[in-house]
CHARMM-style PDB file with segment names, atoms N, HN, CA, C and O in Angstrom:
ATOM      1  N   UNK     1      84.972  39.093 -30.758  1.00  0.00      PROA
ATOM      2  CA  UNK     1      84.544  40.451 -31.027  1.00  0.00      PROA
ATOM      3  C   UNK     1      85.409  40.987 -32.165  1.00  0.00      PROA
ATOM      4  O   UNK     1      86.580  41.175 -31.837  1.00  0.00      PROA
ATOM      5  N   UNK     2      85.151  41.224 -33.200  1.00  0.00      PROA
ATOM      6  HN  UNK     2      84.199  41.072 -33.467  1.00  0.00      PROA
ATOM      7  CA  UNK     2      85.751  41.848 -34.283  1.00  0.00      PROA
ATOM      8  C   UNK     2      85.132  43.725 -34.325  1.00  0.00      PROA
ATOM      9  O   UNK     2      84.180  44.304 -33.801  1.00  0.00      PROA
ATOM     10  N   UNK     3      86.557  44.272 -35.472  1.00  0.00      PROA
ATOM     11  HN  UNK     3      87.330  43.802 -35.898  1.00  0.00      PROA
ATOM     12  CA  UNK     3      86.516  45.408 -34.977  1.00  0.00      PROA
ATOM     13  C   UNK     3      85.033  46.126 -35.883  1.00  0.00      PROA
ATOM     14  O   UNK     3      84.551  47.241 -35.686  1.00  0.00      PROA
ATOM     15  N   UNK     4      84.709  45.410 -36.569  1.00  0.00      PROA
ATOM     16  HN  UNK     4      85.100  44.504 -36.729  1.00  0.00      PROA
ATOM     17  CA  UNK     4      83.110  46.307 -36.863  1.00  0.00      PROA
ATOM     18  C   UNK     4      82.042  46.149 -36.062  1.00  0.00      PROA
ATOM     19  O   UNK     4      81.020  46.799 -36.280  1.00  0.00      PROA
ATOM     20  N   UNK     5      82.127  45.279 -35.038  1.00  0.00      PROA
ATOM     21  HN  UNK     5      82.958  44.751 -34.860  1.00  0.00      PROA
ATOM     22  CA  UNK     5      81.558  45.117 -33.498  1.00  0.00      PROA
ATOM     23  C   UNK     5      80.744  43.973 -33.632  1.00  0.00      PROA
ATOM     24  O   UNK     5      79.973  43.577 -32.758  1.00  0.00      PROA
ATOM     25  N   UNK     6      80.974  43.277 -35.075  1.00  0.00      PROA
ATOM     26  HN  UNK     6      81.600  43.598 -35.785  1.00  0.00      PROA
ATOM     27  CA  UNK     6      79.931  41.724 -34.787  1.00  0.00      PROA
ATOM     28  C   UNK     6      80.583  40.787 -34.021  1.00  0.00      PROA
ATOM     29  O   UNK     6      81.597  41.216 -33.470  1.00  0.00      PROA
ATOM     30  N   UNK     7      80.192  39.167 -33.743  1.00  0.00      PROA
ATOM     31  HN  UNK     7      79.368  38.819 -34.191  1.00  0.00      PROA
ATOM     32  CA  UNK     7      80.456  38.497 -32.454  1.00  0.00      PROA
ATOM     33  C   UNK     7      80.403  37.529 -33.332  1.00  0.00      PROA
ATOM     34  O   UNK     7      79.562  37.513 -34.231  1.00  0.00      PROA
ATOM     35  N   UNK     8      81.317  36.601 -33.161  1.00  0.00      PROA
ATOM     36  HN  UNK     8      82.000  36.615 -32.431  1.00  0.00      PROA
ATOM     37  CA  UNK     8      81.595  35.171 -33.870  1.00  0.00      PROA
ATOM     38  C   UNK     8      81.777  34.497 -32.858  1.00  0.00      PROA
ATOM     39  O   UNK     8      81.763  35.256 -31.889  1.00  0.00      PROA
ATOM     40  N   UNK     9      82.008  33.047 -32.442  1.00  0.00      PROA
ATOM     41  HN  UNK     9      82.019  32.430 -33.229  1.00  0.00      PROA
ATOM     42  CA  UNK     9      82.524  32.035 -31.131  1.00  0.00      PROA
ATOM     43  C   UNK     9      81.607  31.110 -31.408  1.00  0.00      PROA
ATOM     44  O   UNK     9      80.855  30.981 -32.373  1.00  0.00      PROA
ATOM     45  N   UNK    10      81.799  30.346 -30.227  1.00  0.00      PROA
ATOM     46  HN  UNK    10      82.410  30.452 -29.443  1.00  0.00      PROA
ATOM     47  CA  UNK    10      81.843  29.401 -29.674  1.00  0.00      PROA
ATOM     48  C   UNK    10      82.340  28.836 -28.004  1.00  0.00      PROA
ATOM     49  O   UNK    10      83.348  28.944 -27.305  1.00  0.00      PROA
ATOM     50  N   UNK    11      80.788  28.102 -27.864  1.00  0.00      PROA
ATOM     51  HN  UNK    11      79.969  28.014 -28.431  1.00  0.00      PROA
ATOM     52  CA  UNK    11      81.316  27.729 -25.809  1.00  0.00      PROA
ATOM     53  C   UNK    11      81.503  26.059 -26.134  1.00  0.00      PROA
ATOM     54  O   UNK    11      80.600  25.278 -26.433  1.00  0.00      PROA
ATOM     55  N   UNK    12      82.882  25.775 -25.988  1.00  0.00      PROA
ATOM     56  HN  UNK    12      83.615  26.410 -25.745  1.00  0.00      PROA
ATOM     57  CA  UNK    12      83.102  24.464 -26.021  1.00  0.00      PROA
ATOM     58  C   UNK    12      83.399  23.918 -24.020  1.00  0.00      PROA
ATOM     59  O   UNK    12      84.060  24.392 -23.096  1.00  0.00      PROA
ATOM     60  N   UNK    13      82.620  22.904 -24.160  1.00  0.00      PROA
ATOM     61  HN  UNK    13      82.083  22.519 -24.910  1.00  0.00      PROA
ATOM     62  CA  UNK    13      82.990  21.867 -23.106  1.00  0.00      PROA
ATOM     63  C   UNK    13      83.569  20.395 -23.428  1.00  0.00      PROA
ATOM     64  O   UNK    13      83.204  19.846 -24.468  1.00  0.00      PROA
ATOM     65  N   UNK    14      84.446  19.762 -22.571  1.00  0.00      PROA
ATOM     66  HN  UNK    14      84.742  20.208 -21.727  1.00  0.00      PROA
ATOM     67  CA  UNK    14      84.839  18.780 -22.182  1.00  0.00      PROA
ATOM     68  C   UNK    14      85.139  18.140 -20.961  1.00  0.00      PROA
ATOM     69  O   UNK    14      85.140  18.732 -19.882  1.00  0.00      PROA
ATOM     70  N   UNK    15      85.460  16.631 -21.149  1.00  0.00      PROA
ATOM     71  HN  UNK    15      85.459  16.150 -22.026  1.00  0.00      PROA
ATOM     72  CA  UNK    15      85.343  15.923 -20.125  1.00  0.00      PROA
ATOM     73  C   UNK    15      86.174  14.917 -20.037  1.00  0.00      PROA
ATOM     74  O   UNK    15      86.173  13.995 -20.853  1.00  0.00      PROA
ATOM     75  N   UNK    16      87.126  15.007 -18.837  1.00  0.00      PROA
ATOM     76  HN  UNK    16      87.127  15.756 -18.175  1.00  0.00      PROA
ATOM     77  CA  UNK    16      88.277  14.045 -18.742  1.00  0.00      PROA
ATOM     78  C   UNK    16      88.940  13.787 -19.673  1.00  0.00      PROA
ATOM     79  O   UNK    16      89.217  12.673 -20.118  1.00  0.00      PROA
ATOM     80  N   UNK    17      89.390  15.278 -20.213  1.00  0.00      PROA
ATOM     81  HN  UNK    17      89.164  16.183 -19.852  1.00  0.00      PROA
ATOM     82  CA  UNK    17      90.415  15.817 -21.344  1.00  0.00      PROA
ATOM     83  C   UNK    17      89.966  15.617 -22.731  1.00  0.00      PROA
ATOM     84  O   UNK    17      90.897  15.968 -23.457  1.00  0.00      PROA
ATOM     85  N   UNK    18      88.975  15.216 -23.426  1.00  0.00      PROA
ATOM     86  HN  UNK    18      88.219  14.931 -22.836  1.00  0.00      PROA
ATOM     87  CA  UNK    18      88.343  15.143 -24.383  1.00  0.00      PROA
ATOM     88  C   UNK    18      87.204  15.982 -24.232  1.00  0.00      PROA
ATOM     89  O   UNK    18      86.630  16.417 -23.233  1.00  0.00      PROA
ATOM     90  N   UNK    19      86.906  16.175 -26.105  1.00  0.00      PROA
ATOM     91  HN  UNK    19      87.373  15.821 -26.916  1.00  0.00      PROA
ATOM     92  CA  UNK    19      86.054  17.307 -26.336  1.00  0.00      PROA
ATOM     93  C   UNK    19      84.371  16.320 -26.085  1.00  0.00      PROA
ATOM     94  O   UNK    19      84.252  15.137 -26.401  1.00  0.00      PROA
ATOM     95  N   UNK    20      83.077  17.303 -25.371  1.00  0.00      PROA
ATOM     96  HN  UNK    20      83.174  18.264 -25.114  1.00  0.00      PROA
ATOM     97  CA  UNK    20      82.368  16.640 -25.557  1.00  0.00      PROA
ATOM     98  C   UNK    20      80.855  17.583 -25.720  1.00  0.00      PROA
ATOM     99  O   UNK    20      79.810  16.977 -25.485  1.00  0.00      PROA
ATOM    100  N   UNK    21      80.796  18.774 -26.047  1.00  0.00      PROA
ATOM    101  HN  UNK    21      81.645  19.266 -26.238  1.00  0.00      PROA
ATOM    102  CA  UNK    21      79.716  19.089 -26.698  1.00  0.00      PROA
ATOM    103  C   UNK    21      80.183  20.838 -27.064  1.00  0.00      PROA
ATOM    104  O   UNK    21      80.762  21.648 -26.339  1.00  0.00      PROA
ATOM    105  N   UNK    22      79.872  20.924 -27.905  1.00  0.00      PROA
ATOM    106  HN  UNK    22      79.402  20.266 -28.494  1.00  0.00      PROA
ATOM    107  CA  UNK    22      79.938  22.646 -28.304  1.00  0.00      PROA
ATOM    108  C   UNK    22      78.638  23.171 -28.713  1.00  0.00      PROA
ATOM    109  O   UNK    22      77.657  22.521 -29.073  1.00  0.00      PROA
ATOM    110  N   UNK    23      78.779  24.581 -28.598  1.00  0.00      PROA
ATOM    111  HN  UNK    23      79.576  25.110 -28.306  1.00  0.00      PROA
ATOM    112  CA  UNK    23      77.597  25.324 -29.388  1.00  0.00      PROA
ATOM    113  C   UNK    23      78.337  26.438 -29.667  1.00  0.00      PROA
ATOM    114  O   UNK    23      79.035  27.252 -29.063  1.00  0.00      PROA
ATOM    115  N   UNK    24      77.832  26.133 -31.153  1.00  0.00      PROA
ATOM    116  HN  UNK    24      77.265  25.471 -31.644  1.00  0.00      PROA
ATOM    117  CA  UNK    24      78.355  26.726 -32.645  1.00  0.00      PROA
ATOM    118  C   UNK    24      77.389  28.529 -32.647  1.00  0.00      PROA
ATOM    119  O   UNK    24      76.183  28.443 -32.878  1.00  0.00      PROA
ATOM    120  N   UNK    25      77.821  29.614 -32.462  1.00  0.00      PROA
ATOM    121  HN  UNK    25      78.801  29.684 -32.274  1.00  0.00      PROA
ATOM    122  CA  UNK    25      77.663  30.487 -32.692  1.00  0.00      PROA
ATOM    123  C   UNK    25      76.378  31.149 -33.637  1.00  0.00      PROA
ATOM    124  O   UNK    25      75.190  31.426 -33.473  1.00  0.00      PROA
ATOM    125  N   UNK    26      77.392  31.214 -34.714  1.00  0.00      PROA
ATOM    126  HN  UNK    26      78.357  30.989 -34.847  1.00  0.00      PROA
ATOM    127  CA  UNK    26      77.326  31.010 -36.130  1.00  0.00      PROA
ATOM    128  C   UNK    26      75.841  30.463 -36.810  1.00  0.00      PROA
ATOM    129  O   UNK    26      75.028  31.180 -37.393  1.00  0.00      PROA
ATOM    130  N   UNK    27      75.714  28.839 -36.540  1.00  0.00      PROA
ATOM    131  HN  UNK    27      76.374  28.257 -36.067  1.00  0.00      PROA
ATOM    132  CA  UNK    27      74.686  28.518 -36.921  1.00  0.00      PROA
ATOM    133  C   UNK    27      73.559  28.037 -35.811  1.00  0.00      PROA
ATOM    134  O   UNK    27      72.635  27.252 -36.019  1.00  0.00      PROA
ATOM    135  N   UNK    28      73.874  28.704 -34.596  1.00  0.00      PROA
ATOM    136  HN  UNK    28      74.625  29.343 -34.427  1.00  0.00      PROA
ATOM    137  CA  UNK    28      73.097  29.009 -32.712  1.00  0.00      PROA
ATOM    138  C   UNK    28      73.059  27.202 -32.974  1.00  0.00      PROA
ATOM    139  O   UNK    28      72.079  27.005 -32.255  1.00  0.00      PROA
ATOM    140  N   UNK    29      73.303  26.281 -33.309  1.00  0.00      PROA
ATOM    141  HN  UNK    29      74.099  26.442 -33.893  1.00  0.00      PROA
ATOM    142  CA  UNK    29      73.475  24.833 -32.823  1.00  0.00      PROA
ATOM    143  C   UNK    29      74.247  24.261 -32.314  1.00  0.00      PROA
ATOM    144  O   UNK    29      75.429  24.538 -32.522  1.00  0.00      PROA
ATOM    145  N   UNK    30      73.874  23.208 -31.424  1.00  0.00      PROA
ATOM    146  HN  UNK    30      72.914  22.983 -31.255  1.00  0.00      PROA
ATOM    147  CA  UNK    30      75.225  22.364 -30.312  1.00  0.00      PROA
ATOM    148  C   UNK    30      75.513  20.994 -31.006  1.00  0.00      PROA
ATOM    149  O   UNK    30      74.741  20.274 -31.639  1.00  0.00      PROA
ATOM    150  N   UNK    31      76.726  20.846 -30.738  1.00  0.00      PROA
ATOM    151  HN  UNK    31      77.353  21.431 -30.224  1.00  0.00      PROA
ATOM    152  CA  UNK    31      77.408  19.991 -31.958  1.00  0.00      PROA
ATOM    153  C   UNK    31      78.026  18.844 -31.228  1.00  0.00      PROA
ATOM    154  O   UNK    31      79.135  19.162 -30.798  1.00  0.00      PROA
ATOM    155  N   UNK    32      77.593  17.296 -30.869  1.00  0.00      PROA
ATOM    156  HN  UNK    32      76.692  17.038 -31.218  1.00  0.00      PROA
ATOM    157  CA  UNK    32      77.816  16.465 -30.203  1.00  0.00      PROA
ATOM    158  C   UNK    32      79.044  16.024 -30.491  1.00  0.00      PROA
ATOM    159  O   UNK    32      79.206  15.959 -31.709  1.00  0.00      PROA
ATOM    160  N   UNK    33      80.337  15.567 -29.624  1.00  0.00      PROA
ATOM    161  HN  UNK    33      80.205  15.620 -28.634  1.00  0.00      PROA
ATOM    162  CA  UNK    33      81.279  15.364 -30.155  1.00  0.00      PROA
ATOM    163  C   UNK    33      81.343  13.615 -30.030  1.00  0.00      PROA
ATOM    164  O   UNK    33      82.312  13.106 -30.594  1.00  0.00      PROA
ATOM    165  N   UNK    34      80.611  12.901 -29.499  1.00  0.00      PROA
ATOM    166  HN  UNK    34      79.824  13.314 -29.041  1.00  0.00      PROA
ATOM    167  CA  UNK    34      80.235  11.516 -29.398  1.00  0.00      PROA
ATOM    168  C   UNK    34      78.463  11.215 -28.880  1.00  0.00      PROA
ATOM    169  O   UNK    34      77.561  11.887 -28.378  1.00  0.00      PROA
ATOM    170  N   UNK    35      78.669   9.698 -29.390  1.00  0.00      PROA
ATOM    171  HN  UNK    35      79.401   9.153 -29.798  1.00  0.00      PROA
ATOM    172  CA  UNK    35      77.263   9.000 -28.816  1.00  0.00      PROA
ATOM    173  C   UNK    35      76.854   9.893 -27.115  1.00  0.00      PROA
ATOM    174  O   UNK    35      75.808  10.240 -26.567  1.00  0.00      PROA
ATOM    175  N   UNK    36      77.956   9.955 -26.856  1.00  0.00      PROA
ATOM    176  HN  UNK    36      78.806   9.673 -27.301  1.00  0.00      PROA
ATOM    177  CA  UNK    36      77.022  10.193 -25.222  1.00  0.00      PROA
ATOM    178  C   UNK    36      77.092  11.302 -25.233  1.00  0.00      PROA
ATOM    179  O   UNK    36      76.917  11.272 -24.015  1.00  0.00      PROA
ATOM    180  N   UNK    37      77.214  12.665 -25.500  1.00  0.00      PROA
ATOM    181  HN  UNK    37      77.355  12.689 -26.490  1.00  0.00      PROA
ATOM    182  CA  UNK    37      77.212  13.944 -25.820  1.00  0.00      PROA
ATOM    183  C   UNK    37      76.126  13.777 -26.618  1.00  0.00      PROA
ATOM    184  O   UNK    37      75.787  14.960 -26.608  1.00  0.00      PROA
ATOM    185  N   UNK    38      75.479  13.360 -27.159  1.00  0.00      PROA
ATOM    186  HN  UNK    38      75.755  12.399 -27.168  1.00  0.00      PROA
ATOM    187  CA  UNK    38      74.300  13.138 -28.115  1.00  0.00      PROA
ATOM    188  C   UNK    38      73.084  12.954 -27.296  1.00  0.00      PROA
ATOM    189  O   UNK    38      71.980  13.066 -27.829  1.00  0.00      PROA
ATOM    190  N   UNK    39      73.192  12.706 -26.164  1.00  0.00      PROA
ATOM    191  HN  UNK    39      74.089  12.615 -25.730  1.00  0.00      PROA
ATOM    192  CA  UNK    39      71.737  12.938 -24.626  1.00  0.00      PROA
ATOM    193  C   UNK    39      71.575  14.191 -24.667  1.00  0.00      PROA
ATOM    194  O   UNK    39      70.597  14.913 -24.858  1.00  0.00      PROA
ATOM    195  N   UNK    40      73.201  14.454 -24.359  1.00  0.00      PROA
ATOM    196  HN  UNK    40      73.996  13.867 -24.203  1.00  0.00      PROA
ATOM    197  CA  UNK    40      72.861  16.460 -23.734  1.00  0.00      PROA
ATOM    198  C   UNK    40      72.455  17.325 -24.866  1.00  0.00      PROA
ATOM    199  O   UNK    40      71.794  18.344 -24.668  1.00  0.00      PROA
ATOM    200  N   UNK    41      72.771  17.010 -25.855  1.00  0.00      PROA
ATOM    201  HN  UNK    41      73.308  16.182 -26.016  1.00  0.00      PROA
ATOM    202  CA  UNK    41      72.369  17.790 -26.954  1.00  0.00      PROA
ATOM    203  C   UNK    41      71.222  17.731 -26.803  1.00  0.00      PROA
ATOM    204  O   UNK    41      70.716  18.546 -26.032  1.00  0.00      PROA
ATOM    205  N   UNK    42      70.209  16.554 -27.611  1.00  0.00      PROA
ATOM    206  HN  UNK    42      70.620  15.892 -28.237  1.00  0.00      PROA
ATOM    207  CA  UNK    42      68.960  16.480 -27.647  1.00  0.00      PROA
ATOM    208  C   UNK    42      68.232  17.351 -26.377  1.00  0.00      PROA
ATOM    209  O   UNK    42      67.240  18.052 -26.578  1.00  0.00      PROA
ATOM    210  N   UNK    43      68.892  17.198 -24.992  1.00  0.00      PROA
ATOM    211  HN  UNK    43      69.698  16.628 -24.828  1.00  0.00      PROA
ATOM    212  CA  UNK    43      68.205  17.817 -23.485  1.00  0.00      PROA
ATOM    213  C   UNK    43      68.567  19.251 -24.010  1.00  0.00      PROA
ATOM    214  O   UNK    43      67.556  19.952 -24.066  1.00  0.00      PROA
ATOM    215  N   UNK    44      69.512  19.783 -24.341  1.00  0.00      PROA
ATOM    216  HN  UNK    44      70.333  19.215 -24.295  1.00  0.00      PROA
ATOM    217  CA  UNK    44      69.879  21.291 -24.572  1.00  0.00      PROA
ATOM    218  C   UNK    44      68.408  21.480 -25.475  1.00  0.00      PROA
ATOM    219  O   UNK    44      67.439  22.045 -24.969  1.00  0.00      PROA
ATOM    220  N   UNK    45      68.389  21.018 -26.647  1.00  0.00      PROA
ATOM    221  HN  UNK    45      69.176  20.558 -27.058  1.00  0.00      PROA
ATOM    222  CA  UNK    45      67.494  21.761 -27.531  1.00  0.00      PROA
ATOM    223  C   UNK    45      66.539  21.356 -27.023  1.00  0.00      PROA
ATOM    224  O   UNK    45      65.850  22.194 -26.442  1.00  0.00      PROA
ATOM    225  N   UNK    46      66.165  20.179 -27.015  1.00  0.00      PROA
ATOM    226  HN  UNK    46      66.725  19.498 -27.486  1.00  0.00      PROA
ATOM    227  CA  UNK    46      64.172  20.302 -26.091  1.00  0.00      PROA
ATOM    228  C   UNK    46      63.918  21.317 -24.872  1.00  0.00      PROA
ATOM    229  O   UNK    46      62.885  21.986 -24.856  1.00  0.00      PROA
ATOM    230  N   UNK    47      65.144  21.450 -23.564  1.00  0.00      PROA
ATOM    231  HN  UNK    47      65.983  20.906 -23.577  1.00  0.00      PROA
ATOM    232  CA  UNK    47      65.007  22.943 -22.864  1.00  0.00      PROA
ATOM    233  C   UNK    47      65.333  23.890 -23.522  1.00  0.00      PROA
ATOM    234  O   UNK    47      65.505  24.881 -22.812  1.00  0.00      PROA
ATOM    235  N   UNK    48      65.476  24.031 -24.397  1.00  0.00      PROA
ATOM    236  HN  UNK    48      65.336  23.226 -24.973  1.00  0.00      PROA
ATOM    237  CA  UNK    48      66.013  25.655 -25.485  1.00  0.00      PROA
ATOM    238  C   UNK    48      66.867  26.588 -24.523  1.00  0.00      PROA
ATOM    239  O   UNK    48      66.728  27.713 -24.041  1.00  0.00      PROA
ATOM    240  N   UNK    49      67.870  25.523 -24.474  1.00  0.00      PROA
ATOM    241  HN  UNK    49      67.983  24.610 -24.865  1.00  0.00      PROA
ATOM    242  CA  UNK    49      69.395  25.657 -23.641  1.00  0.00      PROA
ATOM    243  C   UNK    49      70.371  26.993 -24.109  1.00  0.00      PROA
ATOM    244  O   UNK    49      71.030  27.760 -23.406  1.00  0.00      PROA
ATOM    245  N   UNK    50      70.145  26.930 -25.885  1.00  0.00      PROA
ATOM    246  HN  UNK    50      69.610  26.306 -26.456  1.00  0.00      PROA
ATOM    247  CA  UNK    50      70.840  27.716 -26.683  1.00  0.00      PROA
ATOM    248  C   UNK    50      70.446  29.624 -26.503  1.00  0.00      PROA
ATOM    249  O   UNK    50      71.028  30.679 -26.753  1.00  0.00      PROA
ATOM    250  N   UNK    51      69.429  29.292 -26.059  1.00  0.00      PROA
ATOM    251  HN  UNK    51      68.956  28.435 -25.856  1.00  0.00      PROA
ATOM    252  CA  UNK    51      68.828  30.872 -25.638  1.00  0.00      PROA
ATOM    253  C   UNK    51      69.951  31.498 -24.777  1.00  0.00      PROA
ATOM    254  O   UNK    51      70.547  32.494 -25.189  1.00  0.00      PROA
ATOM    255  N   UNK    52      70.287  30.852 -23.429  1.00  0.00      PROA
ATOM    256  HN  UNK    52      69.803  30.044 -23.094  1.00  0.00      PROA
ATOM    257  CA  UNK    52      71.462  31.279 -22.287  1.00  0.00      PROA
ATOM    258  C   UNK    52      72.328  31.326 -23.484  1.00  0.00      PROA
ATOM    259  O   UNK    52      72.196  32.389 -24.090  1.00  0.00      PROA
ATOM    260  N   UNK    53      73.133  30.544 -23.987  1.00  0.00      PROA
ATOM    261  HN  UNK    53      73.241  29.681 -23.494  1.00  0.00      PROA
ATOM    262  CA  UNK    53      74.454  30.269 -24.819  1.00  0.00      PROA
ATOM    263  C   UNK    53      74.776  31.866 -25.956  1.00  0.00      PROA
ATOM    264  O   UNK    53      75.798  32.545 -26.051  1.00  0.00      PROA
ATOM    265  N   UNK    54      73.342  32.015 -26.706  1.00  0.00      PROA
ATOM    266  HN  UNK    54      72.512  31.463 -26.629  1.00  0.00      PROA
ATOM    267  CA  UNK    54      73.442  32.719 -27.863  1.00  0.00      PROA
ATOM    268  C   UNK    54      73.751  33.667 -26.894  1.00  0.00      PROA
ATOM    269  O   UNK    54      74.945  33.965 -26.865  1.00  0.00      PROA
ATOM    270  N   UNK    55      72.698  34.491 -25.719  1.00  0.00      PROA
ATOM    271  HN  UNK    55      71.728  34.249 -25.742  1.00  0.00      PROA
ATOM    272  CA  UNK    55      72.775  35.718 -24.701  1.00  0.00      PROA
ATOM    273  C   UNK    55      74.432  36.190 -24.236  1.00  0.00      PROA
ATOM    274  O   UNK    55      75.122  37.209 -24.234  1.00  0.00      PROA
ATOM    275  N   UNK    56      74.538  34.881 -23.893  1.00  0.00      PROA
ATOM    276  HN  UNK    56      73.978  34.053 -23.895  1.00  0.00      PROA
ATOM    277  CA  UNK    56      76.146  35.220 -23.345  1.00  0.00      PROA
ATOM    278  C   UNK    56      77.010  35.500 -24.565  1.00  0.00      PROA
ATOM    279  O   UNK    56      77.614  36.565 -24.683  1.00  0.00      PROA
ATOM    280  N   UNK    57      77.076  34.204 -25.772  1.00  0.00      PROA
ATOM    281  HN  UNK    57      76.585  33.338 -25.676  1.00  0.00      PROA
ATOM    282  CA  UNK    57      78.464  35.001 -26.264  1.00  0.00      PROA
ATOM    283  C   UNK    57      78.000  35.934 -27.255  1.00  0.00      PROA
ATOM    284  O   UNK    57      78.928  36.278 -27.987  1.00  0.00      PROA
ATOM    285  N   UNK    58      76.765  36.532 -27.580  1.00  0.00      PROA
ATOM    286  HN  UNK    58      76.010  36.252 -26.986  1.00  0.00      PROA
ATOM    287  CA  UNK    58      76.449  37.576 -28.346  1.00  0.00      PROA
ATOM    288  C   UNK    58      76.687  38.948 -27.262  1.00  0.00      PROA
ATOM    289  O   UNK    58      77.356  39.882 -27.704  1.00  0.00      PROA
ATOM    290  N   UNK    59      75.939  39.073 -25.363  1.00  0.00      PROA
ATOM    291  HN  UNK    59      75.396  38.314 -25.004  1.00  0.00      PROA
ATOM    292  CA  UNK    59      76.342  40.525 -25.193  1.00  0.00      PROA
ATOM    293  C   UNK    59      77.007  40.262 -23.973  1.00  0.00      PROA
ATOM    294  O   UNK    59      77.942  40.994 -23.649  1.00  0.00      PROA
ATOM    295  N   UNK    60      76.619  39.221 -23.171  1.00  0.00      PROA
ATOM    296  HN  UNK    60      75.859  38.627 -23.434  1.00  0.00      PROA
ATOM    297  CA  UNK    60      77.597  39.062 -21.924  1.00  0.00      PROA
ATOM    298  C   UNK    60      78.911  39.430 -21.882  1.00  0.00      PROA
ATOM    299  O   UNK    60      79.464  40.386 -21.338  1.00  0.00      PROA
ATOM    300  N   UNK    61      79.416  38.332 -22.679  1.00  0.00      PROA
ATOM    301  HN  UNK    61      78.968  37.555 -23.121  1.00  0.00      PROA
ATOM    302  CA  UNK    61      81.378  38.062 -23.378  1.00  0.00      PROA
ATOM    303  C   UNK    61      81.908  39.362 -23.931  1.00  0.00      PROA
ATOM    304  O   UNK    61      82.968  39.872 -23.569  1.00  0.00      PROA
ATOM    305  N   UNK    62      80.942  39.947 -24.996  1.00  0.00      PROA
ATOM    306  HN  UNK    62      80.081  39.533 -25.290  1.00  0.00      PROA
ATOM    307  CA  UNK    62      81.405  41.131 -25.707  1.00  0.00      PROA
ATOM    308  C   UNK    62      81.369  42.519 -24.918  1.00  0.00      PROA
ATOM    309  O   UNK    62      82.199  43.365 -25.249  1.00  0.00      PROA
ATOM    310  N   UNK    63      80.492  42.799 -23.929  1.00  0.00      PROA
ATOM    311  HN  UNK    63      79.818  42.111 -23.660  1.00  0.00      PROA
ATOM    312  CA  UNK    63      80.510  43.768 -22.789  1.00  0.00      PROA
ATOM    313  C   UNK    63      81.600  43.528 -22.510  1.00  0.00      PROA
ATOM    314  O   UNK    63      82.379  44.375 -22.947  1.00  0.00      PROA
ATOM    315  N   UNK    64      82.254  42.390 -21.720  1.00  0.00      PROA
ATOM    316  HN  UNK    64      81.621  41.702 -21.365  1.00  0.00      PROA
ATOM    317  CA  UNK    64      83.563  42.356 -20.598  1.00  0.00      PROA
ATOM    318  C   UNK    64      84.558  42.351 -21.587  1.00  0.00      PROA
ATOM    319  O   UNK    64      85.605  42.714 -21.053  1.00  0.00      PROA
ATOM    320  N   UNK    65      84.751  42.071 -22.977  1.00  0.00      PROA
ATOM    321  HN  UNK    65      83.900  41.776 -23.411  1.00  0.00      PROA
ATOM    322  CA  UNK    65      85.869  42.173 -23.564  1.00  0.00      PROA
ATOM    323  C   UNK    65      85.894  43.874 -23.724  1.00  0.00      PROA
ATOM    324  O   UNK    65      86.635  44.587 -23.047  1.00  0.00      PROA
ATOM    325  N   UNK    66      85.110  44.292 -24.568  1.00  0.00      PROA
ATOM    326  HN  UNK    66      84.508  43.712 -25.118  1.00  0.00      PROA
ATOM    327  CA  UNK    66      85.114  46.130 -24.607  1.00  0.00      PROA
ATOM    328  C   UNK    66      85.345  46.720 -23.182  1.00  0.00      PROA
ATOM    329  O   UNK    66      85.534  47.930 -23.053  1.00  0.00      PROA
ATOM    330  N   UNK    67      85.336  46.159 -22.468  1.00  0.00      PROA
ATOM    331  HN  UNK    67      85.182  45.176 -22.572  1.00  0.00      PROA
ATOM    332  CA  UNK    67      85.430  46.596 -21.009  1.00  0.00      PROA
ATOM    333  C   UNK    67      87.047  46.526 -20.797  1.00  0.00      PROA
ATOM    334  O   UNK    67      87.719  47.557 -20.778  1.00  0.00      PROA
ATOM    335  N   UNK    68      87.502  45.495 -20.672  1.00  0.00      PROA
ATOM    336  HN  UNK    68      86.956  44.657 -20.687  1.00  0.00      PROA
ATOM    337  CA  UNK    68      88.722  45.548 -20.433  1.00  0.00      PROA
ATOM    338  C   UNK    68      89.723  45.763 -21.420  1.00  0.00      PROA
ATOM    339  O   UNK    68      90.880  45.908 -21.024  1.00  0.00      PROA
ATOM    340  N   UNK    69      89.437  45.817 -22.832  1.00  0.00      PROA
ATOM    341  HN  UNK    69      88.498  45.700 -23.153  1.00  0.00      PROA
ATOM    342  CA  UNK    69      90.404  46.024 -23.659  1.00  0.00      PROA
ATOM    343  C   UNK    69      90.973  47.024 -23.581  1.00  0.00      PROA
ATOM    344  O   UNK    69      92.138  47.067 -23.979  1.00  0.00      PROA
ATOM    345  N   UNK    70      90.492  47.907 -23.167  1.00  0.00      PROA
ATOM    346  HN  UNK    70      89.547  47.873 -22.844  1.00  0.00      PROA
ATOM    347  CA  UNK    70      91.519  49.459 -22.717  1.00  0.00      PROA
ATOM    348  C   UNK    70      92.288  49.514 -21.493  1.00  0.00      PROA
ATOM    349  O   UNK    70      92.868  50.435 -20.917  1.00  0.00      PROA
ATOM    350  N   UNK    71      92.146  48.357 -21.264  1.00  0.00      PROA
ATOM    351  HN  UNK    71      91.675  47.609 -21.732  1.00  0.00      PROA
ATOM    352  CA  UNK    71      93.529  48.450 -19.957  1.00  0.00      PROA
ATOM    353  C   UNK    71      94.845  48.252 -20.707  1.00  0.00      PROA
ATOM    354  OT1 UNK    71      95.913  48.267 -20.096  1.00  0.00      PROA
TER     355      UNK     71
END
C-alpha cells in the first residue's frame, strides 16, 4: 500500500523451503519457479485462479493494512 493509495505485491508460495510459484501483481501473472510449479500454473490460469489473487492483494490486504496502521 503506498501513500497515494495504489497497491503493488505479490502472493509468493513455497515448498519444503524453496520458492515454488508466485503471482506477480503488477503484470496479474503467476510465475513458475520450476518444471513442477509449471502444472499449477497452467491449472491456476485455465481456472482463472488470478481473479481470487488480484481481489485479495488489490482490496482484501489493503483494507486490513489501513485498518490497523493507526494503532
Amino acid at each position: 500500500l503506498l501513500s497515494d493509495g495504489s497497491v503493488r505485491g505479490s502472493q509468493r508460495y513455497g515448498y519444503d523451503g524453496r520458492d515454488f510459484i508466485s503471482f506477480e501483481l503488477g503484470s496479474e501473472s503467476f510465475v513458475a519457479a520450476d518444471d513442477a510449479a509449471e502444472v499449477t500454473r497452467r491449472r491456476w490460469e485455465d481456472e482463472n485462479v488470478a481473479v481470487g489473487f488480484e481481489n485479495y492483494l488489490k482490496h482484501v490486504c489493503p483494507e486490513g493494512l489501513r485498518k490497523y496502521v493507526g494503532y
